[in-house]
MOPAC internal coordinates of N, CA, C and O (Angstrom, degrees):
PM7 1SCF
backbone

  N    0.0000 0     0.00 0     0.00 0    0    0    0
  C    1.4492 1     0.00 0     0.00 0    1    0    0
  C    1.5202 1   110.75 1     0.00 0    2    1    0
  O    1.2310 1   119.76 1   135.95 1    3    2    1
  N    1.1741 1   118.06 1   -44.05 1    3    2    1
  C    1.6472 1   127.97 1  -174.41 1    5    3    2
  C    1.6446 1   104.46 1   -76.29 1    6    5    3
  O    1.2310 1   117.54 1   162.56 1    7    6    5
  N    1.3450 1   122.29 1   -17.44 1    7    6    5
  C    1.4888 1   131.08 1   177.90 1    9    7    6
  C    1.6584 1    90.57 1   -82.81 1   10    9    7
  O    1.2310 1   111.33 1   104.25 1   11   10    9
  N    0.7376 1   133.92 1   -75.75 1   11   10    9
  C    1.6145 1   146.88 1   170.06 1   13   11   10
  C    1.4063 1   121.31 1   -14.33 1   14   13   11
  O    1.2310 1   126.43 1   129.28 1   15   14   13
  N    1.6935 1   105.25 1   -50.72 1   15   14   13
  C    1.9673 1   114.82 1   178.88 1   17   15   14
  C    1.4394 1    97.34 1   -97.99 1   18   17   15
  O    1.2310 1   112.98 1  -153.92 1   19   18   17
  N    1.3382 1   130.88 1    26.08 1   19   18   17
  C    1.4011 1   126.38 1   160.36 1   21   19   18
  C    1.8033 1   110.00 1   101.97 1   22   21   19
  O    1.2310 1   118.03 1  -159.01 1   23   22   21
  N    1.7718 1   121.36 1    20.99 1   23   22   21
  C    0.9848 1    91.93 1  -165.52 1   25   23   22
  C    1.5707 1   115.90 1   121.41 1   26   25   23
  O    1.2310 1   126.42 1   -35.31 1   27   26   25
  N    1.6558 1   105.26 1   144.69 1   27   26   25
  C    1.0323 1    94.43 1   173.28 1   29   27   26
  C    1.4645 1   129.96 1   -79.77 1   30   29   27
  O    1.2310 1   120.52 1   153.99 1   31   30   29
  N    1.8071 1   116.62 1   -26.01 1   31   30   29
  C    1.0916 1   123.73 1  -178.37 1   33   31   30
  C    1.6246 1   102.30 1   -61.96 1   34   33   31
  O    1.2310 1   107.63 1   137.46 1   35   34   33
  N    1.4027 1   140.68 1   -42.54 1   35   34   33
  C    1.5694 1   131.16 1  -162.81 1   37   35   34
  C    1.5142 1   110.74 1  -107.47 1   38   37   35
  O    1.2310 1   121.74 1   178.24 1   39   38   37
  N    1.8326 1   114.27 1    -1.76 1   39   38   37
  C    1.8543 1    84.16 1  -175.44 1   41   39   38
  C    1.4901 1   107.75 1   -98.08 1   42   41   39
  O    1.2310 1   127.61 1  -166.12 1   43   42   41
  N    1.3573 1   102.96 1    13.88 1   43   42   41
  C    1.8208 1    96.35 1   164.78 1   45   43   42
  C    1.3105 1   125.01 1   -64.27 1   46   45   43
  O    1.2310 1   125.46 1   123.54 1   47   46   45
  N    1.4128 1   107.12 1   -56.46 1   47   46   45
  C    1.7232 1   108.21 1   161.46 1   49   47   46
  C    1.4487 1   109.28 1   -59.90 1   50   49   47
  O    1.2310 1   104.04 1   175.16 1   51   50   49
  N    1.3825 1   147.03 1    -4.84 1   51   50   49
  C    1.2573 1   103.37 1   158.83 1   53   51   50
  C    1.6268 1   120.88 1  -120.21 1   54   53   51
  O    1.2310 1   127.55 1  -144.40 1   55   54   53
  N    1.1693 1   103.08 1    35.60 1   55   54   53
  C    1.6347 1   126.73 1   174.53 1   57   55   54
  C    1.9069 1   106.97 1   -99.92 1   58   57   55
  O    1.2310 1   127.97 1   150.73 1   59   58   57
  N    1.1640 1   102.27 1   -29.27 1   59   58   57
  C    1.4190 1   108.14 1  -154.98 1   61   59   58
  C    1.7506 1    98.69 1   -80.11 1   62   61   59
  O    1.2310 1   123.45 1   -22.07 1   63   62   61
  N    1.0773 1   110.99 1   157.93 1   63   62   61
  C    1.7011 1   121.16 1   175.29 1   65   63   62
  C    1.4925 1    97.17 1   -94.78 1   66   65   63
  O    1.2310 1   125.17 1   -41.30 1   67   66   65
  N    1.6587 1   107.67 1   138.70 1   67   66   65
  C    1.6707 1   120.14 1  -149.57 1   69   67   66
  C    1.8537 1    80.45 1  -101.00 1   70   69   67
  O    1.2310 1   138.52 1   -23.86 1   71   70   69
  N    1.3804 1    81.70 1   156.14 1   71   70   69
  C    2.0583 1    85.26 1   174.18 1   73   71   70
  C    1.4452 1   101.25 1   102.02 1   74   73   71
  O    1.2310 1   134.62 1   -21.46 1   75   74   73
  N    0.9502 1    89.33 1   158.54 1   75   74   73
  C    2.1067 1    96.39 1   176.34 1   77   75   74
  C    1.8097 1   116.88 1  -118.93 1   78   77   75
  O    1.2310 1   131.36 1  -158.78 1   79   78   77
  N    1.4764 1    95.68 1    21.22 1   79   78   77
  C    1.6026 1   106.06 1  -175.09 1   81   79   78
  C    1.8131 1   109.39 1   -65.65 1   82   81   79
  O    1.2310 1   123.39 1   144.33 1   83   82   81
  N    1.4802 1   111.11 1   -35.67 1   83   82   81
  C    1.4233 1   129.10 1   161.10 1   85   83   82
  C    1.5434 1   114.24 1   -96.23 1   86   85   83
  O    1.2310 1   114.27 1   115.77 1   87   86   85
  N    0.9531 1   128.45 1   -64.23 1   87   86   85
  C    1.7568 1   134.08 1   171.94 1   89   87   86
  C    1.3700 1   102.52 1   -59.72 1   90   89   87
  O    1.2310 1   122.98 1   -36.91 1   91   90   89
  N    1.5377 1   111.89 1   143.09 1   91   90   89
  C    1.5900 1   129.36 1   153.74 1   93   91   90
  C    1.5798 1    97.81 1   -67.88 1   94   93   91
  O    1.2310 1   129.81 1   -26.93 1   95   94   93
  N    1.6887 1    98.68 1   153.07 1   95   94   93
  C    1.5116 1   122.98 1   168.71 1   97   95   94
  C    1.7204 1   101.16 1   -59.77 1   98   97   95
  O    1.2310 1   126.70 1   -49.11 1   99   98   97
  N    1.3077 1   104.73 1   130.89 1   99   98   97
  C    1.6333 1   135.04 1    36.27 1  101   99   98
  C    1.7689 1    89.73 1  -126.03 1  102  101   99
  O    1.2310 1   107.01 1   136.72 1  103  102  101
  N    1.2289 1   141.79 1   -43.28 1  103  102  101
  C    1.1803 1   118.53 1  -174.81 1  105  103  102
  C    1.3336 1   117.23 1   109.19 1  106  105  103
  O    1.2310 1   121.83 1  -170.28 1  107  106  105
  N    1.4522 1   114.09 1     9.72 1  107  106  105
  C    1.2859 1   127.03 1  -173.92 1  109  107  106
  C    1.7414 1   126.19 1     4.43 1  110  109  107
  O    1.2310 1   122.11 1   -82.42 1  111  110  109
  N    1.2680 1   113.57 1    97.58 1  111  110  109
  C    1.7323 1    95.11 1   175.63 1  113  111  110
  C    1.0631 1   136.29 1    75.22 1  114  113  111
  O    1.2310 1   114.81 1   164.94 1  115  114  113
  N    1.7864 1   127.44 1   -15.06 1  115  114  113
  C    0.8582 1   146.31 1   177.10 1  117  115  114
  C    1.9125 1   125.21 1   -45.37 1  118  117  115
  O    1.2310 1   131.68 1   -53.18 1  119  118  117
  N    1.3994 1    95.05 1   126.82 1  119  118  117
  C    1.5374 1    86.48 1  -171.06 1  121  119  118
  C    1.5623 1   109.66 1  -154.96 1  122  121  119
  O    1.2310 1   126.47 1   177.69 1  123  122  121
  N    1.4611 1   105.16 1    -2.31 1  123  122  121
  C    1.1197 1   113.38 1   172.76 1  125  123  122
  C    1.8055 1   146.68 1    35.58 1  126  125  123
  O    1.2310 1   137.23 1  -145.47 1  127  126  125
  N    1.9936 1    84.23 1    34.53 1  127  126  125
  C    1.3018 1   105.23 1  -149.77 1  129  127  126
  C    1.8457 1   119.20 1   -75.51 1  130  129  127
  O    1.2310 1   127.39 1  -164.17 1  131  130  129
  N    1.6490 1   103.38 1    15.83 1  131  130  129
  C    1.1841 1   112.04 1  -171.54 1  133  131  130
  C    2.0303 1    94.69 1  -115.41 1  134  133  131
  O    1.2310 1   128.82 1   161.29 1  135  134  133
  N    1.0545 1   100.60 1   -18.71 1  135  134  133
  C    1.6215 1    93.68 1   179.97 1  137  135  134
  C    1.2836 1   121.71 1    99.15 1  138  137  135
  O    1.2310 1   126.14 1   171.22 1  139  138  137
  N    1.3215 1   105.81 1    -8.78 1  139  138  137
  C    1.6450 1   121.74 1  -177.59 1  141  139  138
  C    1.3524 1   117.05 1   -53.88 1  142  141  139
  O    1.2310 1   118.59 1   137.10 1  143  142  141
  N    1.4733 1   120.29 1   -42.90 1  143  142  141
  C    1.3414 1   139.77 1   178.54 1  145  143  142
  C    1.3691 1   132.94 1    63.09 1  146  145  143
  O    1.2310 1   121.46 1  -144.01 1  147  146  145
  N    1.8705 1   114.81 1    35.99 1  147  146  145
  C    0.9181 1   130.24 1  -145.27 1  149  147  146
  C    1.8073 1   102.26 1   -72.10 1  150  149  147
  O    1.2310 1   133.73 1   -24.29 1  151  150  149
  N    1.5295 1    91.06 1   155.71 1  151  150  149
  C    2.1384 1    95.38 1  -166.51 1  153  151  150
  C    1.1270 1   106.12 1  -154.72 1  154  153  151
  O    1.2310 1   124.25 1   -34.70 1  155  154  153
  N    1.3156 1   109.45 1   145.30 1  155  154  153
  C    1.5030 1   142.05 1  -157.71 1  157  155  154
  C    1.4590 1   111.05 1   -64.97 1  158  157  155
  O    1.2310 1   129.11 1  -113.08 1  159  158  157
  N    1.5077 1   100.06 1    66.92 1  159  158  157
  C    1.8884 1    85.19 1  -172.98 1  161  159  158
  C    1.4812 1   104.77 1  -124.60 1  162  161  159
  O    1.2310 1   126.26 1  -129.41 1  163  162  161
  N    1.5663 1   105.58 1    50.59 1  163  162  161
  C    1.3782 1   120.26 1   153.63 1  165  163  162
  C    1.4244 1   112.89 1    41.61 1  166  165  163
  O    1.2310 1   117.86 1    31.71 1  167  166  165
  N    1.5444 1   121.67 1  -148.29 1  167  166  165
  C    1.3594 1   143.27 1  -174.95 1  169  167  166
  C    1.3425 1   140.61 1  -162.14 1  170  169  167
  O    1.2310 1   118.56 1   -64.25 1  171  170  169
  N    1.1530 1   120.34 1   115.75 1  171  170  169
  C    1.7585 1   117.49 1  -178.83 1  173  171  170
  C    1.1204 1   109.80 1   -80.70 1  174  173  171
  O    1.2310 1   128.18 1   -40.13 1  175  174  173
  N    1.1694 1   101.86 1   139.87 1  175  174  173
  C    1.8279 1   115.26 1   166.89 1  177  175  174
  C    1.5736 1   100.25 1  -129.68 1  178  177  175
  O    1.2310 1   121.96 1   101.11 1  179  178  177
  N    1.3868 1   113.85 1   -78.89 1  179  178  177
  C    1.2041 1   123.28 1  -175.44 1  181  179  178
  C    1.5383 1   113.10 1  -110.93 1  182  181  179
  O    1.2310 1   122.63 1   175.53 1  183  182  181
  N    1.3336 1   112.57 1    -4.47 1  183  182  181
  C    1.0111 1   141.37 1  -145.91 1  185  183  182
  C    1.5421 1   123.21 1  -166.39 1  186  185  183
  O    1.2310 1   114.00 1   -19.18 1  187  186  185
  N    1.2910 1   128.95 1   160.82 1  187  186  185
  C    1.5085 1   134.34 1   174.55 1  189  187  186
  C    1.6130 1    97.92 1   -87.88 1  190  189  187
  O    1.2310 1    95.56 1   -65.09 1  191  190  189
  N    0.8046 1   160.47 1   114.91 1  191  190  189
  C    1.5333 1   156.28 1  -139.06 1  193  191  190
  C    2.0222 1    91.51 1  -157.80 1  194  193  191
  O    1.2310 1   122.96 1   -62.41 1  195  194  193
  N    1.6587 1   111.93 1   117.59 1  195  194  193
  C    1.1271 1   111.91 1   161.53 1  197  195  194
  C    1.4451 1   144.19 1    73.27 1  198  197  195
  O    1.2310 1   141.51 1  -152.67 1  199  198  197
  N    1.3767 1    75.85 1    27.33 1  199  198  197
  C    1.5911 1   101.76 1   166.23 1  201  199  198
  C    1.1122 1   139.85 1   -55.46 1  202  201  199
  O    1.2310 1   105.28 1   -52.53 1  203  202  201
  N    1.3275 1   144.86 1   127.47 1  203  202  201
  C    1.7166 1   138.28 1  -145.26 1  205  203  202
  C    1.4437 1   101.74 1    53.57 1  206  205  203
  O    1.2310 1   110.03 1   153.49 1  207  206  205
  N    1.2232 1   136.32 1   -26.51 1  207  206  205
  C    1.5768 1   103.26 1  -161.87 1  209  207  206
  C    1.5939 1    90.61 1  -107.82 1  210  209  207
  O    1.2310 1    99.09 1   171.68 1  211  210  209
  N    1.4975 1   155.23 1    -8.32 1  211  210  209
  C    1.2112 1   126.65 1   162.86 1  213  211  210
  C    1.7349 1   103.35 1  -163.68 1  214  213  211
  O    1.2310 1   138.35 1   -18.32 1  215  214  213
  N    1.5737 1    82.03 1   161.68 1  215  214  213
  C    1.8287 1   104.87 1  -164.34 1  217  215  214
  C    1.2650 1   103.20 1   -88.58 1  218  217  215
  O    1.2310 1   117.74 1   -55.78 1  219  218  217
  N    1.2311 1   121.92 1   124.22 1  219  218  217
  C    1.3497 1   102.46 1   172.68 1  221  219  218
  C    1.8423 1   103.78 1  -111.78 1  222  221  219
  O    1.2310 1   110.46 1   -30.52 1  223  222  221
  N    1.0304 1   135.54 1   149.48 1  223  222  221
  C    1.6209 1   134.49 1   179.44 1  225  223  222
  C    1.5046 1   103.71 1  -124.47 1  226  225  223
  O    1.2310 1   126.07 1   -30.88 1  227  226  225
  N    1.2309 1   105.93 1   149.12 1  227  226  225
  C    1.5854 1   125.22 1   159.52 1  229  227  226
  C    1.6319 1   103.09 1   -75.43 1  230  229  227
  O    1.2310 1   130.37 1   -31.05 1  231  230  229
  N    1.4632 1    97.61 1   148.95 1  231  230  229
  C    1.7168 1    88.59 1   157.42 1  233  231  230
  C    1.6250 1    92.14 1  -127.82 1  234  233  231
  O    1.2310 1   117.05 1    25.29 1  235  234  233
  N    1.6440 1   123.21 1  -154.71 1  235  234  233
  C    1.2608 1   101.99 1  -167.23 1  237  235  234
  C    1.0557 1    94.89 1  -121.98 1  238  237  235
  O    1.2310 1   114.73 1  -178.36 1  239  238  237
  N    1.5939 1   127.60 1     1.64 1  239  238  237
  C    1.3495 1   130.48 1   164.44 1  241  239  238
  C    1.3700 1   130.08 1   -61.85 1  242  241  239
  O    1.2310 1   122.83 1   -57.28 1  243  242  241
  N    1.6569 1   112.18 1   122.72 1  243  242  241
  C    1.3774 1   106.84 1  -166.11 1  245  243  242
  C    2.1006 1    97.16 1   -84.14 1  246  245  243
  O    1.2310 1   122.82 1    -6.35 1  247  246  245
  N    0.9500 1   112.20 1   173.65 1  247  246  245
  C    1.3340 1   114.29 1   179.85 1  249  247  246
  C    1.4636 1   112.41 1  -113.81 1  250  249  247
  O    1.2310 1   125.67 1    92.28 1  251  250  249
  N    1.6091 1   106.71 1   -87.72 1  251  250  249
  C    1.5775 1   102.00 1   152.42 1  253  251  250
  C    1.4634 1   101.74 1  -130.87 1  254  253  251
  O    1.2310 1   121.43 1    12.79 1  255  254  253
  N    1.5907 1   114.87 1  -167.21 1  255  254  253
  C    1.2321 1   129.70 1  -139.96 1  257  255  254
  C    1.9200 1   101.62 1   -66.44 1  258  257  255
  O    1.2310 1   123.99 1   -74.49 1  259  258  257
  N    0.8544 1   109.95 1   105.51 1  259  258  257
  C    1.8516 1   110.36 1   164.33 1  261  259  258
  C    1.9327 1    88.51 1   108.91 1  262  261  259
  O    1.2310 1   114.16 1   166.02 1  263  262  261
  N    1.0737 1   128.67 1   -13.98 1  263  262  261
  C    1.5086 1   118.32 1  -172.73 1  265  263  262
  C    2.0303 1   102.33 1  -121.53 1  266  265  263
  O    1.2310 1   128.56 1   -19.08 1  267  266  265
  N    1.6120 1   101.12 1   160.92 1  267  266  265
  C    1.3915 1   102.65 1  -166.13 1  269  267  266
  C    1.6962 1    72.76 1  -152.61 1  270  269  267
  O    1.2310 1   138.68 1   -16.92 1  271  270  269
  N    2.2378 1    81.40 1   163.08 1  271  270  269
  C    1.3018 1   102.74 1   169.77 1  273  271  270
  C    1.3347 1   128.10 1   -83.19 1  274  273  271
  O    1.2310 1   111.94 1   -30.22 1  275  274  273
  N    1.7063 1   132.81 1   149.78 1  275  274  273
  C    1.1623 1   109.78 1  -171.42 1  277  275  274
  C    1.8351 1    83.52 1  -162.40 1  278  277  275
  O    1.2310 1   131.16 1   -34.08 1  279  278  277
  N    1.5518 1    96.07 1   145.92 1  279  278  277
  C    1.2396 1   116.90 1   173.10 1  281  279  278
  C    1.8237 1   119.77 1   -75.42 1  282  281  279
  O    1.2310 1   120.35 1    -7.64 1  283  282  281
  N    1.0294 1   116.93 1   172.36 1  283  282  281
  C    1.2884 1   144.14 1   158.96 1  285  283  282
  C    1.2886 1   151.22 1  -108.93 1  286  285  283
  O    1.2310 1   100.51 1  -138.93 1  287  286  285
  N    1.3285 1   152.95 1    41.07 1  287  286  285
  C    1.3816 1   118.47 1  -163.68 1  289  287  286
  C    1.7189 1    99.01 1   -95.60 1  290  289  287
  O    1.2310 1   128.98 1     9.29 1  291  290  289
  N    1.4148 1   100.30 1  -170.71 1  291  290  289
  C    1.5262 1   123.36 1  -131.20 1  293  291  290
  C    1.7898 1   105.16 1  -140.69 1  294  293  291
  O    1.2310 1   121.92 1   -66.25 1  295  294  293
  N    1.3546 1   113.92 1   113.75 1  295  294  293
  C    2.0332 1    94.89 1  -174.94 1  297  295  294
  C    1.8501 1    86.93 1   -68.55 1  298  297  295
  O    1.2310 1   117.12 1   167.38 1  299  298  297
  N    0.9024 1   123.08 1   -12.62 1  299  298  297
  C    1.5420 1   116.52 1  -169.99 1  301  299  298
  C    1.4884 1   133.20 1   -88.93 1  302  301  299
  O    1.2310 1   134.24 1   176.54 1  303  302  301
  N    1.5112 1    90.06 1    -3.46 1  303  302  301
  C    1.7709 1   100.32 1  -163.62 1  305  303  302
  C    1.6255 1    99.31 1  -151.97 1  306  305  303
  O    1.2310 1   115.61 1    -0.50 1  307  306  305
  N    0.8208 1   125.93 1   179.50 1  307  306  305
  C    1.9095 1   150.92 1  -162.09 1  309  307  306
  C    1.3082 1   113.04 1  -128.83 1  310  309  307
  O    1.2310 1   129.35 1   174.15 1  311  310  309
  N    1.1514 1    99.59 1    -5.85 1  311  310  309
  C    2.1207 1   111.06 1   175.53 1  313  311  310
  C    1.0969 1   107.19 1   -85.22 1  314  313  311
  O    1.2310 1   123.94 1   -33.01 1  315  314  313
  N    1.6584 1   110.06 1   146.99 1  315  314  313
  C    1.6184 1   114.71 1   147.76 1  317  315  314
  C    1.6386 1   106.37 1  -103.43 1  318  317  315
  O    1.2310 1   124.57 1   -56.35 1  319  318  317
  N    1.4218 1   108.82 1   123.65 1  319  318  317
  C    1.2678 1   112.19 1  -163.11 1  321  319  318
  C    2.3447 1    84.20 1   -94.22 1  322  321  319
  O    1.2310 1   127.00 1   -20.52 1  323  322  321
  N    1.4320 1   104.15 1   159.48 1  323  322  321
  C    1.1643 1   115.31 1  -172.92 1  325  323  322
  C    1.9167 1   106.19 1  -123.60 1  326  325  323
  O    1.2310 1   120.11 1   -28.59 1  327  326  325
  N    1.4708 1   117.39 1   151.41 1  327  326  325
  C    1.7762 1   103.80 1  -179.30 1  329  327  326
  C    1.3678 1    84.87 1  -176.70 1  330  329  327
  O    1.2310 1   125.41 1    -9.73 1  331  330  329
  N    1.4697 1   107.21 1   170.27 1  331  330  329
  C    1.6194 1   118.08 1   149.37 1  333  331  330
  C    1.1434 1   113.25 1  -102.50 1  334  333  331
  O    1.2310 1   115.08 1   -29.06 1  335  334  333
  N    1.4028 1   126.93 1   150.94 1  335  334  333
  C    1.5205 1   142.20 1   166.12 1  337  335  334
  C    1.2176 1   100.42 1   -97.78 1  338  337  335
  O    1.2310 1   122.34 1     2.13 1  339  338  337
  N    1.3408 1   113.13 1  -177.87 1  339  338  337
  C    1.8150 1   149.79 1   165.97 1  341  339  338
  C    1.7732 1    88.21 1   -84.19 1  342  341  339
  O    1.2310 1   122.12 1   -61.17 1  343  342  341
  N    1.1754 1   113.54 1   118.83 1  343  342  341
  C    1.9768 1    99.71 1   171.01 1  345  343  342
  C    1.5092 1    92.47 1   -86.08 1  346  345  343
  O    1.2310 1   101.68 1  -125.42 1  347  346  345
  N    1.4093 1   151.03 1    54.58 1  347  346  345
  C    1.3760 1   136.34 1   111.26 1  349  347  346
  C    1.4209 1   114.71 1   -58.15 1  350  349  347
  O    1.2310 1   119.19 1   132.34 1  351  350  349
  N    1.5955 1   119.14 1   -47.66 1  351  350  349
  C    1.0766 1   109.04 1  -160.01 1  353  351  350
  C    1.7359 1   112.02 1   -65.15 1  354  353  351
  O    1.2310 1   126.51 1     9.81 1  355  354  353
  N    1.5766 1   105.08 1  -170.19 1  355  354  353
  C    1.5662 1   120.47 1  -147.01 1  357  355  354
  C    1.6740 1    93.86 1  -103.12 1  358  357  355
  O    1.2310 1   113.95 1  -116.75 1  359  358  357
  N    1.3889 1   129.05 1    63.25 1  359  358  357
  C    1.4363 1   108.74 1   169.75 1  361  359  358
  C    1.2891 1   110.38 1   -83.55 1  362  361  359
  O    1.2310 1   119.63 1    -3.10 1  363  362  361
  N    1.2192 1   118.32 1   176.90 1  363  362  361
  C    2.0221 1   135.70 1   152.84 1  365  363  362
  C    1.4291 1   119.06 1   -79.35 1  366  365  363
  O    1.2310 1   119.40 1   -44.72 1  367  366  365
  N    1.1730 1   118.75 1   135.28 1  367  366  365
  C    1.2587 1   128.84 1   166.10 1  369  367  366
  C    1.5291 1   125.04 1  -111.40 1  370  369  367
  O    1.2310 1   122.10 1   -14.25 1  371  370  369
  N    1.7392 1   113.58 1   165.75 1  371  370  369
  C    1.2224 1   116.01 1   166.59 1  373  371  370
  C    1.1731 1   103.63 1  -123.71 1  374  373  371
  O    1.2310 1   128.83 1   -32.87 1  375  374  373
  N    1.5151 1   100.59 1   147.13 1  375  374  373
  C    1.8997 1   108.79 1   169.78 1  377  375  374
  C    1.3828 1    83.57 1  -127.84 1  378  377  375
  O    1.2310 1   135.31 1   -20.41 1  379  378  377
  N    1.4986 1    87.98 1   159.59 1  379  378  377
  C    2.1078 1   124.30 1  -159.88 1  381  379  378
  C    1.3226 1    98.36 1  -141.71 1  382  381  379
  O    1.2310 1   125.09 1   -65.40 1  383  382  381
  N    1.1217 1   107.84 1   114.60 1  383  382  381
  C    1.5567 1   108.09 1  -172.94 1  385  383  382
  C    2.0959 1    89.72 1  -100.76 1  386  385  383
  O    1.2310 1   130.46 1   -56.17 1  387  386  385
  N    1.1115 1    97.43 1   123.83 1  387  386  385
  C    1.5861 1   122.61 1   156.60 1  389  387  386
  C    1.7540 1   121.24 1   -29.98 1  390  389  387
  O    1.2310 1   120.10 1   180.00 1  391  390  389

């Protein structure tokens, strides 16, 4: 998908939901030109940590044993940043119905 919106540096802005009604200001780039409508619903660990200011996603790729891959975007930036987590922690997901 991120090969597709140009990359990792530009398909954050166009994944992201435009407006700051869910995202903190400024909202970087946002244009949301795929419909996805991606939103700021942060992450638990110990805590709700980062709310409005970044998306965090599951992907379904495991990485190694107890950790998986998972995206990023940013109210501040136009990137989808990429990492592994601990899969305890609290990301967001999408389901795609077939």
């Amino acid at each position: 998908l991120t090969d597709y919106l140009g990359g990792f540096l530009l398909a954050g802005s166009k994944l992201k939901e435009v407006g700051t009604t869910h995202w903190e200001s400024p909202n970087s780039g946002a244009t949301n030109e795929v419909g996805f409508t991606a939103l700021p619903g942060g992450y638990v660990a110990f805590t709700s940590v980062d709310l409005g200011q970044q998306g965090f996603l599951w992907s379904a790729t495991e990485n190694i044993t107890n950790f998986a891959w998972a995206r990023l975007i940013h109210a501040q930036g136009s990137s989808v940043g990429v990492n592994h987590h601990r899969m305890e922690s609290g990301f967001s997901v999408r389901c795609v119905k077939d």
